[in-house]
C-alpha positions in Angstrom: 4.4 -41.3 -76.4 2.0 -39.6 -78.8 2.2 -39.7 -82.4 2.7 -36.8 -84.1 -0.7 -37.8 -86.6 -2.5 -37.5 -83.2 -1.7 -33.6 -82.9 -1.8 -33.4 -86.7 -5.8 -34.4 -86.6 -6.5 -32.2 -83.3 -4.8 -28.9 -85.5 -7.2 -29.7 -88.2 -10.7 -28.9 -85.9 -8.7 -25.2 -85.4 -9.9 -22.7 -88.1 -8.1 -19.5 -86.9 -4.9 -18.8 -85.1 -5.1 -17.0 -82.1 -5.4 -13.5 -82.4 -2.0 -13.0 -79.9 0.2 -15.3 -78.6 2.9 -14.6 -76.3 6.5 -17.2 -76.1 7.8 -16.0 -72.7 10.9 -18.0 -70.8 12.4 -18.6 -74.2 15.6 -18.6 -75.6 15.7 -17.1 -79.2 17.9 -18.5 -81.9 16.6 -15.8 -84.8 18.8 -17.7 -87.4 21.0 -15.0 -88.3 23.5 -15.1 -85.3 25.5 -17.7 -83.8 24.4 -17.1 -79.6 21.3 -17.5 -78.4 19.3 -14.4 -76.8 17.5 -14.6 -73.5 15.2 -12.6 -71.7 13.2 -11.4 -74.5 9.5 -12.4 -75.3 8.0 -12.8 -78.2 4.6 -11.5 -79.6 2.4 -13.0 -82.7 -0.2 -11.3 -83.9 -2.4 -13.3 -86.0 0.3 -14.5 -88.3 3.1 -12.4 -87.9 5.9 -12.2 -85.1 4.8 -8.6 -84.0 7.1 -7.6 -81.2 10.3 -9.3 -79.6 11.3 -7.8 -76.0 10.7 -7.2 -72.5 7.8 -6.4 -70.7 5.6 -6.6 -73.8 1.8 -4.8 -73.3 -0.9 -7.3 -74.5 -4.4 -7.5 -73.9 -7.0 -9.6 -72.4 -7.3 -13.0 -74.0 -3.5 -13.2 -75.4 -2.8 -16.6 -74.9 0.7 -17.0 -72.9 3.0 -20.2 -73.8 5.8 -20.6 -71.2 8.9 -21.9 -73.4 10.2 -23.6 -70.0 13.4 -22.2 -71.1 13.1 -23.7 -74.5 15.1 -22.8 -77.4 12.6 -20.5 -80.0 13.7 -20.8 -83.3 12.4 -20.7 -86.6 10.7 -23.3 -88.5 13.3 -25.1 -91.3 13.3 -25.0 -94.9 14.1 -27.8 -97.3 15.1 -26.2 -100.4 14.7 -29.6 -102.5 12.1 -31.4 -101.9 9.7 -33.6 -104.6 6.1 -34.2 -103.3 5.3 -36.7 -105.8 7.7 -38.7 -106.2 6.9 -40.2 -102.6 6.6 -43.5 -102.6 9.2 -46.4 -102.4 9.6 -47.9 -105.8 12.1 -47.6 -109.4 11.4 -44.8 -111.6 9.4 -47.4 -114.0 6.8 -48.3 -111.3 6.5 -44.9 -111.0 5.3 -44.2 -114.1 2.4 -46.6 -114.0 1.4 -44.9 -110.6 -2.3 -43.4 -111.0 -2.6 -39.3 -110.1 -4.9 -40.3 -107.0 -1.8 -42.4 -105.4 0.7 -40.0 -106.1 -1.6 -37.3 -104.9 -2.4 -38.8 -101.9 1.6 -39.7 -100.9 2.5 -36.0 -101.6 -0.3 -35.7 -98.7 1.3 -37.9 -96.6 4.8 -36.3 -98.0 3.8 -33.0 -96.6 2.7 -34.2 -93.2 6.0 -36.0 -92.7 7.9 -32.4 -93.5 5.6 -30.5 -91.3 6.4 -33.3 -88.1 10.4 -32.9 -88.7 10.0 -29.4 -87.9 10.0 -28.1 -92.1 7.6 -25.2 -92.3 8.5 -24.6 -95.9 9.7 -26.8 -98.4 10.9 -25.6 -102.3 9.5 -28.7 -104.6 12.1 -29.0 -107.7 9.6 -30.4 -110.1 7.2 -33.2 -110.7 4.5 -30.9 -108.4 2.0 -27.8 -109.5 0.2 -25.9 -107.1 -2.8 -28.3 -106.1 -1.8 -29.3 -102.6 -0.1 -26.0 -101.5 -3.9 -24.2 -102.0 -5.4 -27.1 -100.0 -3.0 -27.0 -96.9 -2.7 -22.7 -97.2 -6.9 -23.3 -96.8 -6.6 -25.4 -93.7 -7.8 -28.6 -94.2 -4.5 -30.4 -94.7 -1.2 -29.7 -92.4 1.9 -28.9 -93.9 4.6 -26.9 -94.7 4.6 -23.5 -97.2 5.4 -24.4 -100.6 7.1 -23.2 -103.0 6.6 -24.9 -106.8 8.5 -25.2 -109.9 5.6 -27.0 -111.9 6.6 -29.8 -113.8 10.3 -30.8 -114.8 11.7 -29.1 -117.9 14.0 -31.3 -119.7 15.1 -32.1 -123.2 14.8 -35.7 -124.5 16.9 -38.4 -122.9 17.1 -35.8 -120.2 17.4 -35.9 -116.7 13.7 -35.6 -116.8 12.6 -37.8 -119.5 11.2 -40.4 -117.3 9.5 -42.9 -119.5 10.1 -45.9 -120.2 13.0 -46.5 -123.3 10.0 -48.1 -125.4 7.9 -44.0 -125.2 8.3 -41.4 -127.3 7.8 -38.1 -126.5 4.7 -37.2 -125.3 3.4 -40.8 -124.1 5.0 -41.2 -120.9 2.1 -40.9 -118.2 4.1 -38.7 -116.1 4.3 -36.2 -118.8 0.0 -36.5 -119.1 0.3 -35.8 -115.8 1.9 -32.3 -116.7 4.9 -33.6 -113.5 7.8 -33.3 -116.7 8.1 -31.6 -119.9 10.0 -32.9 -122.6 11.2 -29.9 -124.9 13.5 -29.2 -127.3 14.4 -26.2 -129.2 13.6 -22.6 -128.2 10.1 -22.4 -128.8 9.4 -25.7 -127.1 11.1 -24.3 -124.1 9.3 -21.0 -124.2 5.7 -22.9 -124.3 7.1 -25.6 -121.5 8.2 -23.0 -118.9 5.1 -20.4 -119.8 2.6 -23.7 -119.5 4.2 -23.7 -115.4 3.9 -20.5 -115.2 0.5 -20.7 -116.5 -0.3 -23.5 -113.5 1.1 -21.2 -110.8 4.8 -22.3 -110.9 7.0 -19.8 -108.5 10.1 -20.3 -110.3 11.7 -22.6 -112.8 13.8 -26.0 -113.0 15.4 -26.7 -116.1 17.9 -29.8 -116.4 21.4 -29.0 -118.2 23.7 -32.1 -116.9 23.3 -35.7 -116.6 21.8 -37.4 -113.7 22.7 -40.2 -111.4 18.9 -42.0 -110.9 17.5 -41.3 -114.4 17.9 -43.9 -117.1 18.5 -42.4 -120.3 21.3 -39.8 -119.8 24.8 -40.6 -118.7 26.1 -38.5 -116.1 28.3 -36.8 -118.5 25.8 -35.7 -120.6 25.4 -32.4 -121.5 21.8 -31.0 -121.8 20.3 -27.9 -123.8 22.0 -25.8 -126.0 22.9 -21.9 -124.7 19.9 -20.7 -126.7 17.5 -23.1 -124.7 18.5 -22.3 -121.4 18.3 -18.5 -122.2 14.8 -18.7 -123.5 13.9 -20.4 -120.2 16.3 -17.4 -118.2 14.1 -14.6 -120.7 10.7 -16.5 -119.6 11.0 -16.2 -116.1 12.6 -13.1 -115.6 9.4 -12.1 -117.4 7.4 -13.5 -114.9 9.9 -11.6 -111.9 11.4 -15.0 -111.1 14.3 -17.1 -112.0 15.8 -20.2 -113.2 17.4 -23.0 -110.9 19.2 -25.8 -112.9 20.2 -29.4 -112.2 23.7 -29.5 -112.9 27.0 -31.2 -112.3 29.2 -30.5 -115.6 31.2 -27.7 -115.1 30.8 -26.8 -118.9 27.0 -26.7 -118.1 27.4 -24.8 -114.8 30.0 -22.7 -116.0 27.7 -21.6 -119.1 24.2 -21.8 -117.0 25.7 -18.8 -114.4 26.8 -16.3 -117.5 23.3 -17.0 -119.1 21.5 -15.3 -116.0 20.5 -18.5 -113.8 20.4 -18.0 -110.4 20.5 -21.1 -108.6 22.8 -24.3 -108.9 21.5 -27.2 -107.4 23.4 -30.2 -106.9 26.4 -29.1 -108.8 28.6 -31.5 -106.9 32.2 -31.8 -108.7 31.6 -28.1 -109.2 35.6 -26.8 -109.7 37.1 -23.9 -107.7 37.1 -21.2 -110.7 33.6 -22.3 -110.6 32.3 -21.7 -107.0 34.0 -18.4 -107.3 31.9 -17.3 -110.6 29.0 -18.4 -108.8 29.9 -16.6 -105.7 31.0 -13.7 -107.7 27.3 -13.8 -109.3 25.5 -14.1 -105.9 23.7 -17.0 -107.1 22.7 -19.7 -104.1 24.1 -23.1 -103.7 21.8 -26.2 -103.2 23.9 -29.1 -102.8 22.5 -32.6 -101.9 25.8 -33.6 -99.6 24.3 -36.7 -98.2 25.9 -38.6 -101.5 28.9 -37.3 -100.6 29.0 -38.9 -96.9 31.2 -41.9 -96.3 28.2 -43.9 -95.0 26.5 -43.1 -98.5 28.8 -46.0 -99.5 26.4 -48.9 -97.2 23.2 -47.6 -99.3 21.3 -50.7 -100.7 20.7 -49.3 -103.7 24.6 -49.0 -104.2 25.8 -52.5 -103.5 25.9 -53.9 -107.4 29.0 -52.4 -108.8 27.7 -52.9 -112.5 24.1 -51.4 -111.7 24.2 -48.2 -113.9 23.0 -45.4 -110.9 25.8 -47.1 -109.0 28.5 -46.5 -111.7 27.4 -42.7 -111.8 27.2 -42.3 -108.2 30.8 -43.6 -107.8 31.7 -41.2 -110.9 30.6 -38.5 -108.8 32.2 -38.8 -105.9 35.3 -38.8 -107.3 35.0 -36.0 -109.1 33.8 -34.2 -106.1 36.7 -35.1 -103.5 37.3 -30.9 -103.3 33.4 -29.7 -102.8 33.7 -29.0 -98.5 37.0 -27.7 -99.0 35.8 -25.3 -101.7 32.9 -24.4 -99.8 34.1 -23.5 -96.7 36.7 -21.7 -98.0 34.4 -19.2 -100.2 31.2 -20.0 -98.4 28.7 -19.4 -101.4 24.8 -18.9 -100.0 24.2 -22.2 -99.2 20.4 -24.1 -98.4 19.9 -27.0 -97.2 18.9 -29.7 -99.8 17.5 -33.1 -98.8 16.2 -34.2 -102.8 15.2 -37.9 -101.4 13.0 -39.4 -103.9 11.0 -43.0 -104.1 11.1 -43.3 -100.5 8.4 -43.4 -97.6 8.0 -44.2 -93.9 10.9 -45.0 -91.9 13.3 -45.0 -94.3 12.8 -41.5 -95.2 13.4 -40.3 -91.5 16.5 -42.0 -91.4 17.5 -40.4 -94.3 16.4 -36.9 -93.5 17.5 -37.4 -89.8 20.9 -38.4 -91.1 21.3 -35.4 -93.4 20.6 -32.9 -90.7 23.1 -34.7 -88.9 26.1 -35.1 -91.7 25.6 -30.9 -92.9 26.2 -29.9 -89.2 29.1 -32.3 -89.0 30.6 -31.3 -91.9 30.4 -27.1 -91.3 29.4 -27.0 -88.4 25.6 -26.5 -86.2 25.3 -23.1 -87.3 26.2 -22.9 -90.8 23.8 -25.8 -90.9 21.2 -24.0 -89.2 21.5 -20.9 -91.3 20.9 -23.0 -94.4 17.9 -24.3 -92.8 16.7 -21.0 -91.5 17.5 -17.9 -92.9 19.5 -18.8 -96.2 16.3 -20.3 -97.4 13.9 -17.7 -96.6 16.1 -15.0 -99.0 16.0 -18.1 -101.5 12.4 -18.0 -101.1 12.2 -14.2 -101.7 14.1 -14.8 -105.6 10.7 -15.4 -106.4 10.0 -12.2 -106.8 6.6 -11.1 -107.7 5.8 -14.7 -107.8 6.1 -15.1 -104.2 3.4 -17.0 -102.7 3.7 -15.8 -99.4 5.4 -12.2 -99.4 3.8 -10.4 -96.2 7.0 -11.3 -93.9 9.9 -13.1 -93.7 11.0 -16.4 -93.5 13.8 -18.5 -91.9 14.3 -15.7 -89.0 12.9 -14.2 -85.7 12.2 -10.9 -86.1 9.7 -8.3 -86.3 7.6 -8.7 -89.3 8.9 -12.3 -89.8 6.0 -14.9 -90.2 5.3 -16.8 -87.5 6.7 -19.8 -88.1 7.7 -21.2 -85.0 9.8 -24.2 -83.4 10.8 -24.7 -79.9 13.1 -27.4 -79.1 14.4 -29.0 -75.9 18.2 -28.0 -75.8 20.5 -25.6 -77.9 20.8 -26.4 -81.5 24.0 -24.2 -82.0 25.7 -26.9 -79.5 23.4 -29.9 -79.8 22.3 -30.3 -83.4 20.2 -33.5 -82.2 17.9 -31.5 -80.9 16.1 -30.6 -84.4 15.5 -34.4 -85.0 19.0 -35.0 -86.6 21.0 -38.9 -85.9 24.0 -39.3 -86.2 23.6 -42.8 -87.6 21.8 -43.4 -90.9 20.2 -47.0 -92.3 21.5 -48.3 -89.1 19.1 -46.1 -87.5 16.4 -47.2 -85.0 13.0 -46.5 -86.6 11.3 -43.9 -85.1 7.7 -42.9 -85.2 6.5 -39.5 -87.1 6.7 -37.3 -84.1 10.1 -36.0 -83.1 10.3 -35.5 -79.5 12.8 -32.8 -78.6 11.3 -30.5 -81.1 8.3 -29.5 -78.9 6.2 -27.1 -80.7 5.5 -26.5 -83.9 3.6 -23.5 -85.2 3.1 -22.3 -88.6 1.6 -19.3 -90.0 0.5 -18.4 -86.5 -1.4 -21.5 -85.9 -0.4 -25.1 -83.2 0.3 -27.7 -85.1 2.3 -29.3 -82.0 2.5 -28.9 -78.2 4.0 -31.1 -76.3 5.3 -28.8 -73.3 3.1 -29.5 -70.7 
């Protein structure tokens, strides 16, 4: 079988999409309802899905791809992704990583999405704008991105990365502009404007503990009211908004009153809690993998005393209630992978598996709608910021981009079909290409086409 590189180096000789292209013989998922539609075609025009019916007029030279009664759906989104952080090693190696390393991983990063079937990814820090400009150019493949700049975190935060000996300021990763360390109001206004200054979309502060970081317990509460507001003023002056990594309920309780729109992680969040944030209409971006009874067989979890083990156990407890509190107020959920220092085959099992454990926990298409459409109106908070606001994403329709999967089987009964196992480090390795997902188009061009 072909590697998925192979079609990956073919789709780099292209230079333009087709001016039409016609799906015919399809079966359209649009990510909004739970049935599949058949007998309908669907029409791009250079980028864009133009027209979705029957007996569609086109002219001479439309190129015509028989779906050999495929499922059509859209491409996926990952809302939590990091491009740099890409590689499989501890925090502390990281930091002694050189830019052209991590640089060229994030490459690598984005051509793993883009062969999993993820059009557009959202990076939650550590990642500017560099490598989105040179894929949206055309000579890289990958997914749309969406960036939140560098980390914005207060010291011994969930983003102060260096190593216990660094102060402030000498880490390399904050040379590197991938975290800020800030403190105070007028540090937080210069860290979030200096993102927005390098084309951030939107903004990440960090207001709880985390489990891999080294110098905050996951207790911790991070940045006072006044800091998080100046960070909520900043990018509502820029038309955005603020996501925040949180798991206190203090913090998240406090960070959905001062105007932030997005909770990600947010794990042990309590009932009075998911109904503020439902109340609000701000999303949800779990990373529910951690929360999977096979979580438990991670290496990196197998030393009781090792300190990331002792928070992740921490957490789980507290968040025994999450899938019971979801389903039963169903806040706007995206999917939310967040796998970090990890490459190769390890990484596929990973994202296969999660795929896998969100369908089996609420189901194939509440999973695909966090995938899909969920994550294109995530993509839209952006506001004016939006890299990519001519159409839609996440959905089939007219006006959508044309961002384009088709797979070999129904994913609304047969969530295996978008690349997702049901077994996790157990997992065979598999190569980059995943074979039931059979074409892949982006932004109106082939990046894979398997069909024939």
């Amino acid at each position: 079988m072909k590697c998925f590189y192979s079609f990956l180096v073919a789709s780099l000789l292209m230079t333009t999409a087709s001016a039409q292209t016609l799906f015919t013989n399809v079966k359209i998922f649009d990510g909004q309802n739970n049935q599949l539609t058949e007998g309908n075609d669907v029409l791009v025009v250079k980028n864009l899905i133009s027209k979705i019916g029957t007996d569609l007029s086109t002219p001479e030279g439309t190129k015509v791809i028989d779906g050999k009664g495929m499922t059509l759906m859209p491409g996926l989104i990952d809302s939590h992704t990091h491009l740099n952080t890409y590689k499989t090693c501890s925090l502390h190696e990281l930091e002694g990583t050189t830019w052209e390393e991590i640089g060229a991983r994030a490459a690598a990063f984005a051509q793993e999405m883009l062969a999993m079937g993820f059009t557009t990814i959202r990076d939650m820090g550590g990642a500017h704008v560099g490598l989105k400009n040179v894929i949206d150019e055309g000579l890289l493949p990958g997914p749309r991105i969406y960036s939140a700049g560098a980390w914005i975190s207060q010291t011994s935060g969930h983003g102060d990365l260096g190593m216990l000996t660094q102060r402030k300021g000498e880490s390399n990763l904050e040379r590197l502009e991938m975290t800020r360390i800030v403190n105070g109001r007028a540090e937080v206004l210069e860290g979030v404007r200096r993102n927005y200054a390098l084309g951030a979309h939107y903004t990440k502060i960090m207001v709880s503990g985390g489990v891999t970081s080294l110098k905050d317990p996951i207790h911790a509460s991070q940045f006072t009211d006044d800091e998080i507001s100046a960070a909520v003023e900043t990018a509502e002056d820029w038309g955005s908004y603020v996501a925040v990594h949180v798991f206190q309920n203090p913090d998240l309780k406090r960070s959905l009153e001062l105007g932030v729109k997005v909770i990600d992680h947010g794990l042990n969040i309590s009932e009075k809690n998911m109904k503020l944030m439902v109340k609000k209409g701000a999303f949800f971006s779990p990373n529910l993998t951690g929360m999977a009874p096979e979580a438990l067989l991670h290496p990196a979890h197998q030393d009781p005393e090792f300190p990331s083990t002792k928070k992740f156990m921490t957490l789980r407890e507290q968040s025994k209630n999450l899938t019971a509190y979801i389903k039963k107020y169903k806040p706007k959920m995206v999917f939310n992978s967040d796998y970090v220092l990890l490459t190769g085959v390890p990484y596929r099992q990973c994202m296969d598996f999660t795929k896998f454990h969100m369908a089996r926990e609420f189901g194939n298409f509440w999973a695909l709608q966090t995938m899909t459409v969920n994550g294109g109106e995530l993509a839209k908070l952006t506001g004016p910021e939006n890299p990519y606001p001519d159409g839609d994403l996440g959905v089939i329709i007219e006006g959508a981009y044309a961002d384009i999967l088709l797979v070999n089987g129904n994913p609304l009964e047969d969530i295996m079909v978008i690349g997702a196992n049901d077994k996790w480090f157990d997992a065979e390795p598999r190569e980059q290409d995943v074979a039931s997902i059979k074409f892949i188009m982006k932004d109106g061009k082939v990046y894979k086409n398997t069909l024939d």
